[in-house]
C-alpha positions as CSV (number, residue, x, y, z in Angstrom):
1,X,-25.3,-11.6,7.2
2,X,-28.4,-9.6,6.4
3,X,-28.7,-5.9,6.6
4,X,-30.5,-6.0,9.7
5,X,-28.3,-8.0,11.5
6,X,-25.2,-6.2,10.0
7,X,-27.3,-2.8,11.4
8,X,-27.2,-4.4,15.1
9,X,-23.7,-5.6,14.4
10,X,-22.1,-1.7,13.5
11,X,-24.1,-0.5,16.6
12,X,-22.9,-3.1,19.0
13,X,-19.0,-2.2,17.8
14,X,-19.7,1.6,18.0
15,X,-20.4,1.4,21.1
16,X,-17.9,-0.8,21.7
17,X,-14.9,1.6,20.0
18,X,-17.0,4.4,22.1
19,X,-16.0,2.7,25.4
20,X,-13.0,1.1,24.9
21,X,-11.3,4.0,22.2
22,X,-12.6,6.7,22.1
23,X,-11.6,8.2,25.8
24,X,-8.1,7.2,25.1
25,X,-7.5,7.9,21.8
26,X,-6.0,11.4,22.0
27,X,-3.0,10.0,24.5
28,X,-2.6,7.1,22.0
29,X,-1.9,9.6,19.1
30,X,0.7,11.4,21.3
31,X,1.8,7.9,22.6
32,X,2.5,6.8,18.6
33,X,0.8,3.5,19.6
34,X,-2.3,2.2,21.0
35,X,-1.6,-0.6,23.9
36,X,-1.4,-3.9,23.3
37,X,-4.3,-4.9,25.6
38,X,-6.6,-3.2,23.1
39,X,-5.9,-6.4,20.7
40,X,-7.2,-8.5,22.9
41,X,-9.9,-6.7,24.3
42,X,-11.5,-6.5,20.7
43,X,-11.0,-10.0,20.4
44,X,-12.7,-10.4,23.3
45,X,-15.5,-8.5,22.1
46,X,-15.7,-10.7,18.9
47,X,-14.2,-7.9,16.7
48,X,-11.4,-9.2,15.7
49,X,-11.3,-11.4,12.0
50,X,-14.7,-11.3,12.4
51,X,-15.0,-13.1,9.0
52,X,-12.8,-16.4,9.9
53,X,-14.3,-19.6,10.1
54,X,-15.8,-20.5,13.7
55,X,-13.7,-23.5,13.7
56,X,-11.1,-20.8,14.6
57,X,-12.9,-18.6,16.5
58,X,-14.0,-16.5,14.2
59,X,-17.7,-15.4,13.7
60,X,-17.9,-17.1,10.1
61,X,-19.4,-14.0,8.9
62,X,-18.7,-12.0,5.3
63,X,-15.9,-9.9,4.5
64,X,-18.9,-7.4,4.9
65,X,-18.4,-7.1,8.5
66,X,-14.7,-6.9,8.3
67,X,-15.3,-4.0,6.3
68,X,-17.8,-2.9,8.3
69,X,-15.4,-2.7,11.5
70,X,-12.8,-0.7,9.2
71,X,-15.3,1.7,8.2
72,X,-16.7,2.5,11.9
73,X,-13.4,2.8,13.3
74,X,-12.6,5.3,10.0
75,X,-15.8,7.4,10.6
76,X,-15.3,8.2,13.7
77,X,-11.6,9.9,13.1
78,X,-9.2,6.6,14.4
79,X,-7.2,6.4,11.0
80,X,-4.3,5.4,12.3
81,X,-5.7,2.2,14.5
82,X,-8.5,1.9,11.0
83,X,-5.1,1.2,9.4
84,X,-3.4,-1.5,11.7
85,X,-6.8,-3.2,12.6
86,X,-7.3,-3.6,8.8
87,X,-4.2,-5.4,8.2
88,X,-4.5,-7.7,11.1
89,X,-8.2,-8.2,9.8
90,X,-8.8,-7.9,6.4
91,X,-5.0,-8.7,5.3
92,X,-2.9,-11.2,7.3
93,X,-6.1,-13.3,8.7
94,X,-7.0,-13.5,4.9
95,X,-4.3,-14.4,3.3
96,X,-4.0,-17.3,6.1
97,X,-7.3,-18.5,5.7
98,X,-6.7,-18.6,2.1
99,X,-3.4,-19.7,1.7
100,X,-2.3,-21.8,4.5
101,X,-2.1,-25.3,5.6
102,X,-4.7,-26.4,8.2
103,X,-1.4,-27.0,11.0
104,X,-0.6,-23.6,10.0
105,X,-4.6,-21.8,10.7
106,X,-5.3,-24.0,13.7
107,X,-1.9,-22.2,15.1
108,X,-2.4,-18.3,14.3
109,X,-5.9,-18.0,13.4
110,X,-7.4,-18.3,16.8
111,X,-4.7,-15.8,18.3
112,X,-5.3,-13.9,16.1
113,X,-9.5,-14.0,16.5
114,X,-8.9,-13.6,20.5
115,X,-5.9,-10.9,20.2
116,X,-3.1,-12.8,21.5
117,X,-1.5,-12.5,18.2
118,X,-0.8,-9.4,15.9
119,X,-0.9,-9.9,12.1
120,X,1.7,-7.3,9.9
121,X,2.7,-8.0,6.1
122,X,6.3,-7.0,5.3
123,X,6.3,-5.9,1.7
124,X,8.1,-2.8,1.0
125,X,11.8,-2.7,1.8
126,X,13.9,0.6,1.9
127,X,14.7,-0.2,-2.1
128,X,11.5,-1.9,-2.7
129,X,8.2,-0.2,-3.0
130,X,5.5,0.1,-5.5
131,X,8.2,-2.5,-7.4
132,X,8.1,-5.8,-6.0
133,X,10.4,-7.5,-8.3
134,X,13.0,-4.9,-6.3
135,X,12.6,-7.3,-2.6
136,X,16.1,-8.2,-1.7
137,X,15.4,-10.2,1.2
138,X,15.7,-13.7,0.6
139,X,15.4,-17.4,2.2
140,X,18.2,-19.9,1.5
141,X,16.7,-23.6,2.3
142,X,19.0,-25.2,4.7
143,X,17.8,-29.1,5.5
144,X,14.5,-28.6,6.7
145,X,14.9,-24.8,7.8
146,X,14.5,-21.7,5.3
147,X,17.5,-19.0,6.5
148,X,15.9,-15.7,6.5
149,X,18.0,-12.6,5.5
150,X,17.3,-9.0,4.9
151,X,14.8,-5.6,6.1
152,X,11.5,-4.3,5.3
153,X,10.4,-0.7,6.1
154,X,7.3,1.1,6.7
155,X,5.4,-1.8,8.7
156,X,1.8,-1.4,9.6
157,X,1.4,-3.1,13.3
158,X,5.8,-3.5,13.1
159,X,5.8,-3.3,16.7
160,X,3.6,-5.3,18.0
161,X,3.8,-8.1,16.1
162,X,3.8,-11.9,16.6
163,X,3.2,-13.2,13.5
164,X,4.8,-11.4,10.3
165,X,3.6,-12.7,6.6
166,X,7.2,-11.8,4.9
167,X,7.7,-11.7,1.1
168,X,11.5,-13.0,0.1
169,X,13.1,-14.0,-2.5
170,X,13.8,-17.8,-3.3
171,X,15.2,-18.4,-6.5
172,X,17.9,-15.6,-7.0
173,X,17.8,-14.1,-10.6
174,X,13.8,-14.8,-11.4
175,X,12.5,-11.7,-9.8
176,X,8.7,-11.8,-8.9
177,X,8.5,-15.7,-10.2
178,X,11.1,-16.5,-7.8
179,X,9.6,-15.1,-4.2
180,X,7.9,-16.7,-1.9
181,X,5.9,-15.9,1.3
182,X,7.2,-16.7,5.4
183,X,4.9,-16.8,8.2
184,X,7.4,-15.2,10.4
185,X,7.3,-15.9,14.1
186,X,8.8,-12.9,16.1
187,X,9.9,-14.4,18.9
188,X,12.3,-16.7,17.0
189,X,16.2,-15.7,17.1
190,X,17.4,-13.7,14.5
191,X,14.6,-11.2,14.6
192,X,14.7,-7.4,15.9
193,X,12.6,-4.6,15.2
194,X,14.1,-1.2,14.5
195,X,12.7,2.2,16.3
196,X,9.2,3.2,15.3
197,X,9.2,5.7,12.3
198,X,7.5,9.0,12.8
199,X,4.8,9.9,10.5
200,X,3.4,13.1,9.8
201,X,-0.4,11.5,10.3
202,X,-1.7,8.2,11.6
203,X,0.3,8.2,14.9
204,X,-1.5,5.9,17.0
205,X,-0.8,3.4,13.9
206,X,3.2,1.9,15.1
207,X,5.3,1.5,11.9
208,X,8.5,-0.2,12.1
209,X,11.5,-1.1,10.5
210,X,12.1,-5.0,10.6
211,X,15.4,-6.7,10.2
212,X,15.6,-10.8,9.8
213,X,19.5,-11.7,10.5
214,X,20.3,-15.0,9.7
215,X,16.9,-16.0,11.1
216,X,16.1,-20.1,10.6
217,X,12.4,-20.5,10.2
218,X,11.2,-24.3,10.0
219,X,9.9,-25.5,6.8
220,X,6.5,-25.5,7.4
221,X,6.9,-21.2,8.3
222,X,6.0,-21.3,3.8
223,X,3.1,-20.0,3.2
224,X,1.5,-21.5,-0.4
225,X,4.1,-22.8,-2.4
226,X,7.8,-22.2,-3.2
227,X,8.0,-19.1,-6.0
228,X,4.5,-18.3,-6.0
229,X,4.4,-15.7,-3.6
230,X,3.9,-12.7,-6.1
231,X,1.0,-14.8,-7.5
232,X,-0.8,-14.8,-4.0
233,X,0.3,-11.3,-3.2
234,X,-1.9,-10.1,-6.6
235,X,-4.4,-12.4,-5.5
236,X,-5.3,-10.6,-2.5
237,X,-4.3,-7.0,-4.0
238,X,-8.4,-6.7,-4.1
239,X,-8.7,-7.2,-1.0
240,X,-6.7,-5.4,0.2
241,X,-7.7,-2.1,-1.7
242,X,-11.2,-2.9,-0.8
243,X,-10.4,-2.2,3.0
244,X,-8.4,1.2,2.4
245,X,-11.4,2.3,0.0
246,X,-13.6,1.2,3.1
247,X,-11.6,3.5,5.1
248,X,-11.5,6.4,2.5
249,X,-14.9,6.9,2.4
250,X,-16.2,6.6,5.7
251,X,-13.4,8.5,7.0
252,X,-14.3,11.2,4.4
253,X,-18.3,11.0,5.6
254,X,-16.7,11.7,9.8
255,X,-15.2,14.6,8.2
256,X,-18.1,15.8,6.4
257,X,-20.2,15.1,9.8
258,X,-17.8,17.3,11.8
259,X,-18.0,20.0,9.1
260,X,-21.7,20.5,8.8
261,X,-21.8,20.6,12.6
262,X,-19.3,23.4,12.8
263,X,-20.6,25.9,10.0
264,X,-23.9,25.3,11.4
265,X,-23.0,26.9,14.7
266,X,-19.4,29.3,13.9
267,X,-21.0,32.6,12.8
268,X,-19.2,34.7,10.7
269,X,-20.6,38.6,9.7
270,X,-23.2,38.4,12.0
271,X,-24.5,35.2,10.5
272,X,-23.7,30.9,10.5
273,X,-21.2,30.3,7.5
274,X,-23.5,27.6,6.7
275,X,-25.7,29.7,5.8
276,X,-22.9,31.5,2.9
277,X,-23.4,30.2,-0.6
278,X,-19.7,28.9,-0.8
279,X,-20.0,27.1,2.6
280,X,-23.5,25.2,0.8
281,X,-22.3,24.6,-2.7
282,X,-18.7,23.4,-1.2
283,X,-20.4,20.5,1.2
284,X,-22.8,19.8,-1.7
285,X,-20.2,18.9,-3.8
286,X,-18.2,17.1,-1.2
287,X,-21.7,15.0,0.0
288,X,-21.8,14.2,-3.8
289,X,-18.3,12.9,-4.2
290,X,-18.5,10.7,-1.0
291,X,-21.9,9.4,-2.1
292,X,-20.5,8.8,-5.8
293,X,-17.7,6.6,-4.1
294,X,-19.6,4.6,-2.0
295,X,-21.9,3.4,-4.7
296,X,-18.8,2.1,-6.7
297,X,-17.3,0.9,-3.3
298,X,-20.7,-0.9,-1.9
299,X,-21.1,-2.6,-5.6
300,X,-16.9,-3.7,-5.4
301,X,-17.6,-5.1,-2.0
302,X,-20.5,-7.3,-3.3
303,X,-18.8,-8.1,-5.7
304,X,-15.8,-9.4,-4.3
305,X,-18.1,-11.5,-1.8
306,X,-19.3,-13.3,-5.0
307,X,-15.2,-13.7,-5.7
308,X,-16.3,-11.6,-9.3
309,X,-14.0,-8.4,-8.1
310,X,-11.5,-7.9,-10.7
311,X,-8.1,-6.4,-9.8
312,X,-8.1,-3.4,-12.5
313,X,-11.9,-2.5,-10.9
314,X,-9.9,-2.5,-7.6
315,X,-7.6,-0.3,-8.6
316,X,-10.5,2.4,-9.6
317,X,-12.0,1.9,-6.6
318,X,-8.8,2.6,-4.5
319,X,-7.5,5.4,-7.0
320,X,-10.9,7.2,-6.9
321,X,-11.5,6.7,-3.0
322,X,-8.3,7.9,-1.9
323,X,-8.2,10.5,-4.0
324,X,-11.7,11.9,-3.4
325,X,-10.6,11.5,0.5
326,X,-7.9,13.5,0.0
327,X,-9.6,16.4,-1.8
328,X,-13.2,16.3,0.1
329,X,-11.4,16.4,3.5
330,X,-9.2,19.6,2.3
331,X,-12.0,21.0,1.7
332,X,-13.3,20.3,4.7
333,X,-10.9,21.8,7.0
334,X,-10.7,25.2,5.0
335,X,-14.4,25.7,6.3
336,X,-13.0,25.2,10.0
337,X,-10.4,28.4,8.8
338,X,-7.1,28.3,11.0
339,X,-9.3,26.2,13.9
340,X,-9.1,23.7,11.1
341,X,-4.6,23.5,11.3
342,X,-4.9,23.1,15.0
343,X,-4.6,19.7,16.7
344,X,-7.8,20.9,19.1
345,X,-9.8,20.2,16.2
346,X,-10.2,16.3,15.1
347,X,-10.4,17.5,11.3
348,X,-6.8,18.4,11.5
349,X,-6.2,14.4,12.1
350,X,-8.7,13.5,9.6
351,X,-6.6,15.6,7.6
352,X,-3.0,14.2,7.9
353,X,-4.5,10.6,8.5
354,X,-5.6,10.8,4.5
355,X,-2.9,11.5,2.8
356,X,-0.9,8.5,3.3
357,X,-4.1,6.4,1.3
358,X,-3.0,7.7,-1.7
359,X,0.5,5.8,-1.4
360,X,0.0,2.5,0.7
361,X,-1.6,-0.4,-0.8
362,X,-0.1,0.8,-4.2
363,X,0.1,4.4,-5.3
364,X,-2.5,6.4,-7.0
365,X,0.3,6.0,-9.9
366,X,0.5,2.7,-10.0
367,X,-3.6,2.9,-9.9
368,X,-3.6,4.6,-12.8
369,X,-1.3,2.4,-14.5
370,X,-3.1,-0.6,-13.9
371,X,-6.5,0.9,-15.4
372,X,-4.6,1.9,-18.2
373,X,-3.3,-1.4,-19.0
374,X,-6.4,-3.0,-18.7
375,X,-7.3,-0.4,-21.4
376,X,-4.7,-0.7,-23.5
377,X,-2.3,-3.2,-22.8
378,X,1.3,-2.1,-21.4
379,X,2.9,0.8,-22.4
């Protein structure tokens, strides 16, 4: 897609999250949820998986626009649904498109395009994080059924999904080289979501526990092949890490946009705090950081379009990103004074919507240990 059209494209879906968000939004935080209709109105709208092939219903655009959508949605201070929509998006449709049969696509794919399905990926388990070779659910192959055993915690879209990508273990004692991935349908038996876990920021994004009880999945519910689920999950990892660097920096250039509006008009000592030399060198170096990060994130996004996007440059990208997110918002909201720690103001959300990026999609830690091996080898 070229920039122009891409240009046309971001207006199109402003105005689109403008209508059908942004009046609502507020109620949606204090809901813990958006409503499930909004799924299929952005498929309706043609913003859904924007990048799938249009033999599914998808636009057969670039990951740009995917990342494109994320960023929009981050900007204008919807974190949370940023969050939920990505994974749906630029996770589950992906790693379908990429990874799946042609039975399985022509099933999910165009649900997912239109809305009718939600996409989660169930990763992290309560002993299970950042370590993947800790996953203790597991699929026992029974005929031609997979029996599916076990919880996952802290998953994106939990609630409302239909379709769940779930990584378990296959071959007992062989850790990451013995789990596979499930394309979990949640209306089979066996499956039950727990109550939605409260968050300290990103509450219109639901996050749920999920629990799997002896729950038979046919054999054609694998996604890939047998055992090589950890090799697919690192496969996408880029992509992945792209879309929360998309949403680190845009959301970090709302905040900014906010900011400059309010020191430009709250007076302080008889004069506009913009006008303070703290207030100008603070958003300078804030404007810098954010402009700093999305050079590196434009050039990892090009580059992953070309399929050249490394993983350890993906993990500087997301390390750097979330980080600078983190710190440039904070420093945002102490310009707002105590206006800024009230709910009233949207950079309180901006705010507590950050600070989870620094631990989902893999922790600045691990981040940090992934460019250091790529350095100098494991420690």
């Amino acid at each position: 897609m070229q920039s122009d059209e891409l240009t046309l494209f971001r207006d199109m879906a402003r105005r689109a999250f403008e209508q059908e968000i942004t009046p609502y939004y507020e109620q949606w935080e204090q809901d813990h949820m958006v409503p499930r209709e909004l799924w299929r109105t952005l498929g309706a709208a043609g913003l859904l998986c924007a990048d799938m092939d249009e033999a599914y219903g998808g636009a057969g655009t670039t990951p740009h626009v995917t990342l494109m959508l994320i960023e929009e949605l981050s900007r204008m201070g919807f974190g949370g649904f940023a969050s939920g929509f990505g994974i749906h998006s630029n996770i589950v449709a992906p790693y379908l498109a990429r990874h799946g049969t042609e039975a399985q696509k022509q099933h999910w794919l165009p649900k997912m395009v239109s809305g009718d399905a939600v996409g989660a990926l169930a990763m992290t388990e309560p002993g299970a994080g950042s370590d993947v070779q800790g996953i203790r659910t597991n699929a026992v192959r029974d005929g031609d059924e997979w029996i599916l055993n076990g919880s996952k915690i802290f998953i994106t879209n939990g609630m409302h999904a239909d379709l769940v990508i779930v990584a378990a273990i296959t071959d007992p004692g062989k850790g990451a080289k013995g789990t596979s991935l499930f394309l979990v349908d949640t209306t089979l038996p066996g499956f039950e979501r727990g109550k939605k876990i409260e968050k300290i920021g990103q509450h219109a994004s639901d996050t749920a526990l999920l629990f799997f009880q002896d729950m038979r999945l046919p054999a054609n519910a694998l996604l890939g092949e047998e055992n090589k689920g950890f090799v697919i999950m690192m496969e996408e990892l880029p992509r992945e890490r792209l879309g929360i660097a998309a949403q680190a920096v845009a959301a970090a250039e709302g905040a900014l946009a906010l900011t400059v509006d309010y020191v430009l008009e709250r007076k302080a000592f008889g004069q506009a705090i913009g006008s303070f030399q703290n207030t100008r060198f603070k958003l300078a170096d804030v404007r810098t950081q954010i402009a700093l990060n999305r050079a590196l994130y434009e050039q990892c996004a090009d580059e992953y379009s070309r399929g050249e996007l490394t993983a350890d440059k993906a993990a500087m990208l997301k390390l750097a990103s979330c980080e600078m997110q983190c710190d440039t918002i904070d420093e945002c909201l102490q310009l707002f004074g105590g206006y800024g720690y009230t709910v009233e103001y949207p950079i309180s959300r901006f705010y507590t919507d950050a600070r989870i990026q620094r631990i989902y999609g893999g922790s600045s830690e691990i981040m940090r240990e992934l460019v250091a091996r790529s350095i100098l080898g494991r420690g």
